[in-house]
N, C-alpha and C positions, 0 to 999 in steps of 0.2 A: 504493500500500500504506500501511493507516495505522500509527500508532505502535506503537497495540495489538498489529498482526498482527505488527513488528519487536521490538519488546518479546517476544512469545510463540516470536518463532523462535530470539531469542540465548538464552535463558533454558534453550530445549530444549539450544542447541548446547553451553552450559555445564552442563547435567545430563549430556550424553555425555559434555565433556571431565572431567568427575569422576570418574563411572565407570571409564572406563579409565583414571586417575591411578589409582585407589584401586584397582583390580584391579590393572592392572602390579605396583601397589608390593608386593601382597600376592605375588606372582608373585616379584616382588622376592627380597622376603625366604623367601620358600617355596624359591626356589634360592639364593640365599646360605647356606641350612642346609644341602645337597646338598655345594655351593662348598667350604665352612670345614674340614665336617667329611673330602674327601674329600683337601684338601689338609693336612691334619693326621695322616692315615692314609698319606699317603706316596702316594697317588692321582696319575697324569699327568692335570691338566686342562687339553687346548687349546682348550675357547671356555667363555665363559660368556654366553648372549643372552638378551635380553629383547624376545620375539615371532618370527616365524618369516617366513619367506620371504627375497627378498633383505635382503641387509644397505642400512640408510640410513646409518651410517657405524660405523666401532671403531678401536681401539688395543690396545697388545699391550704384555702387560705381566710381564716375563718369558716362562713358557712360554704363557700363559694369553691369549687373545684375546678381546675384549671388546667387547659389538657389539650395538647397536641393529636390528634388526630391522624390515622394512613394516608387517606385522598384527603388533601389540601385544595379540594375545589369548591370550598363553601364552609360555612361553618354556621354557629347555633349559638343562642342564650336558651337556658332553660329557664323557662316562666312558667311554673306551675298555674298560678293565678291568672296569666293572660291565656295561656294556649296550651293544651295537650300533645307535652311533646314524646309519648311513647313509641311512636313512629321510629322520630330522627331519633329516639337512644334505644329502641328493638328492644324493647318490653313490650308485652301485649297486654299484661293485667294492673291496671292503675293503682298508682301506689298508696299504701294507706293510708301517709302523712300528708298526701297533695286533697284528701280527702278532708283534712283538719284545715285546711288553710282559709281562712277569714275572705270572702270575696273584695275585689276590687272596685273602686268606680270608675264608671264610663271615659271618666276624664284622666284617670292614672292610667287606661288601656290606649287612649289615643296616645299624651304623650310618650311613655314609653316605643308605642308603636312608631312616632315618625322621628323620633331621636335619631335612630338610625341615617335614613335619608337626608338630613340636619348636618350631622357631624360627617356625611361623604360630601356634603354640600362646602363645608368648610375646609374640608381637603382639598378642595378642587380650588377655592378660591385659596389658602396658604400657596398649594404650589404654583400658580397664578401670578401671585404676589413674588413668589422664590425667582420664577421662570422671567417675570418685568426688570426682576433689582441684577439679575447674574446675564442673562441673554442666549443667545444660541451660539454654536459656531457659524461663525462665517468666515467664506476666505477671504484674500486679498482683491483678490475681482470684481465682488460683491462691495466693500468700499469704497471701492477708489471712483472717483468723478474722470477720471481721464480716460483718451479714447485710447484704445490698446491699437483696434485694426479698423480703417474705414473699406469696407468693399466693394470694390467695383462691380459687379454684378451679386445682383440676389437672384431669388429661386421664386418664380408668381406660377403657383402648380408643379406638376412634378416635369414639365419638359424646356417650361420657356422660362428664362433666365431677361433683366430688365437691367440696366445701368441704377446703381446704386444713389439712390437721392441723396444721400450725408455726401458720396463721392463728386456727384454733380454740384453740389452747391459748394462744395471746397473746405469741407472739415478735412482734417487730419490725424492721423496718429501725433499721439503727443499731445494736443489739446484738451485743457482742462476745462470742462464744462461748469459753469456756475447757475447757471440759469435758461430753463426753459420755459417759454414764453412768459419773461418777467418775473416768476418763480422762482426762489432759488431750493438748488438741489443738494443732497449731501452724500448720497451714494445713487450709481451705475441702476439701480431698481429702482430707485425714484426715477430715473432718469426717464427708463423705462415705462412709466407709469404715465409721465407727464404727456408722452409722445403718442400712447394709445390712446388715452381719454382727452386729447386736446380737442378741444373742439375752433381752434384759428383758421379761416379760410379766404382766400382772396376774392377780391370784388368776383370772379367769375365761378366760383365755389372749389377752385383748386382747394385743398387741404395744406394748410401750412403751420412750421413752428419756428420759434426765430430762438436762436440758441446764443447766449451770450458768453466767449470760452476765453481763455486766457493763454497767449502763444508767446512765447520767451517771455518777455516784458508786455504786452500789448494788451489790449481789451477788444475783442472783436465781437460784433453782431453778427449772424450769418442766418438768411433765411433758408428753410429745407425743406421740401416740398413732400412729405410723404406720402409712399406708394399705399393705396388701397389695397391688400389682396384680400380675397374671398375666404374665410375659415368655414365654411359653411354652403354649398351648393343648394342645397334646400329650402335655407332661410334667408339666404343673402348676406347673412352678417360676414364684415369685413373688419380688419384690423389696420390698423394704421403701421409701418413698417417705414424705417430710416436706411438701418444695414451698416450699425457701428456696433464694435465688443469694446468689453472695458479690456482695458490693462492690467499687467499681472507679474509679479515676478516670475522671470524663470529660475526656480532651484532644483538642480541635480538632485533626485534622490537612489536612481543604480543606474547604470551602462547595460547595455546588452553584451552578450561575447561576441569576439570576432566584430563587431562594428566600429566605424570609424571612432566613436567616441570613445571605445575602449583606451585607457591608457592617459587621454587625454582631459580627462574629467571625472573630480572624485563628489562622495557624496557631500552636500549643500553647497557645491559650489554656483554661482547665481552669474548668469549668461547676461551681458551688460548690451554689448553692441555687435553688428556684424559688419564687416566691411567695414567700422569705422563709422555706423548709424545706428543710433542708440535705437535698442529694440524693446518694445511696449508689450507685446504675447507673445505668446506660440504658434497664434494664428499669423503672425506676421511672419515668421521663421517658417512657418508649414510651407505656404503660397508663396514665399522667396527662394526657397529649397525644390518646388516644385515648378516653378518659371526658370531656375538655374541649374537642373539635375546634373550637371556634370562640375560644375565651375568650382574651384578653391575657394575655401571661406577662411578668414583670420577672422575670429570671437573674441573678444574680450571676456575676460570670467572674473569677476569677484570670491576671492579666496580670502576668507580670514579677512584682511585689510590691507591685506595685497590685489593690483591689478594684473592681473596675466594677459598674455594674448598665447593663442591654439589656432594655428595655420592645419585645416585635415580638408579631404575632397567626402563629400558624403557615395555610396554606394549602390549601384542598382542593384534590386532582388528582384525575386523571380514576379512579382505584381509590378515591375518596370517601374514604380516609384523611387523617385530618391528616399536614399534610406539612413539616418543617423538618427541611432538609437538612443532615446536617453526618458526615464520616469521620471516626472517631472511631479515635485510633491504637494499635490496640490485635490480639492477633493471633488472636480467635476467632470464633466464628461472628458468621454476618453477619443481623441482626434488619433486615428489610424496612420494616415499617411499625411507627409513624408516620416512627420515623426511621430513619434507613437510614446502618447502622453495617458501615464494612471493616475 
């Protein structure tokens, strides 16, 4: 069995042992609100489990017995007073003592009953509150304001390709975007955001956005004419479409064997410029490698805080693309050729 198949089996066995962590806990606290509220109400509680069937161990703490369960997919408070639980604990003949037990009111059977639902309701909003103050991962791509790559042709359907509106109107790689349509932006998603739901159009209803970016020292206007494509044949709905990626460091994360890169680039070292032009993606590097498939390239590479430069010819394989291998460490889609980024 190789790595890969061992790698792909623990990786599963730890998306189950998650699951049922994160389930139980919710299970947890879904009976803990049951628990609080029905010992606060003057309630006899002799067990409180988490999962069902035999018990794998408990302890007993006062009246209350407390107890780990085999299948962890659900769990129980025992309310004698609210509910008959001979079922969930596999007695069939009622027990004497539940028989002494003083009845409840209507109103200690409600709260008790929606405690539960109450305190999943506060979980959800704690980690809500956890998920606002700490955030998600994002990568570099995600927030940077700068254009990585402008395109010269986009894709309108699956056959016919259109000159790139950002490329027609004269954006550029390198351009740092501040503001679309008077707006300003703070990451590559907003930017995104501004461009589909903009609703600016010229006196003749062309669709327009006017992009306010920053070039060396300068301040530039630039208007861009977005293309309408059709997301929908059916309903007609169209999206509004430019045809720029954001920028992104490139970092080395392995070489392939046998590829040019081998030898000549170790892991985090960060790819500056090519030929002497500082480079914004990968996507700029794919589309230059594959307009140039034979020709030398010297790269500049950020090492540590040293500048290198790496003079190599990238390699044709057997798909006739240029080919220099290098994983680039980064967490979004995976561009195949020339180079071929995880």
């Amino acid at each position: 069995m190789g790595l890969g198949a061992l790698q792909h089996i623990f990786q599963n066995f730890w998306a189950i042992f998650l699951v049922i962590l994160f389930f139980g806990g919710s299970i947890f606290i879904h009976e803990l609100g049951h628990f609080l509220a029905a010992k606060r109400r003057g309630l006899r509680v002799p067990r409180f489990s988490i999962g069902f069937g035999p018990k794998l161990f408990s302890w007993k703490c006062g009246e209350t017995e407390f107890c780990l369960s085999l299948f962890p997919l659900g769990g129980y408070v025992a309310l004698p007073q609210l509910a008959n639980m001979e079922v969930i604990e596999g007695t069939k003949e009622e027990s004497p003592s539940s028989q002494k037990l003083p009845p409840i009111s209507y109103l200690d059977k409600v709260i008790v009953a929606v405690m539960g639902a109450v305190f999943n309701a506060l979980l959800a909003f704690a980690l809500a509150i956890i998920l606002w103050q700490v955030g998600f991962p994002s990568t570099a791509s995600h927030q940077t304001t700068v254009i990585g790559y402008v395109h010269p042709k986009i894709s309108v359907g699956t056959e016919n390709e259109i000159e790139g509106p950002a490329y027609l109107a004269g954006l550029q790689h390198g351009d740092r975007i501040l503001k679309v349509d008077g707006k300003s932006v703070s990451d590559f998603g907003e930017i995104n955001k501004r461009v589909v739901i903009g609703c600016e159009r010229e006196k003749d209803g062309t669709p327009l956005c006017t992009f306010t970016v920053q070039r060396g020292e300068k301040l530039i206007d630039i208007q861009v004419h977005p293309k309408l494509i059709e997301m929908n044949s059916r309903s007609g709905d169209a999206m509004r479409f430019i045809g720029i990626s954001p920028a992104e460091p490139l970092v080395v994360a392995d070489t392939a064997k046998n590829s040019p890169a081998e030898g000549n680039f170790i892991k985090n070292d960060e790819i500056v410029s090519l030929n002497g032009k500082t480079l914004y993606s990968i996507i700029q590097l794919n589309f230059y490698l594959r307009d140039h498939p034979s020709e030398q390239l010297t790269l500049t590479i950020k090492r540590g805080n040293q500048l290198l430069s790496k003079t190599l010819t990238p390699k044709m394989v057997a798909h006739t693309r240029p080919y220099l291998h290098i994983d680039n460490q980064r967490n979004t889609e995976s561009f195949c050729i020339p180079l071929v980024i995880n």
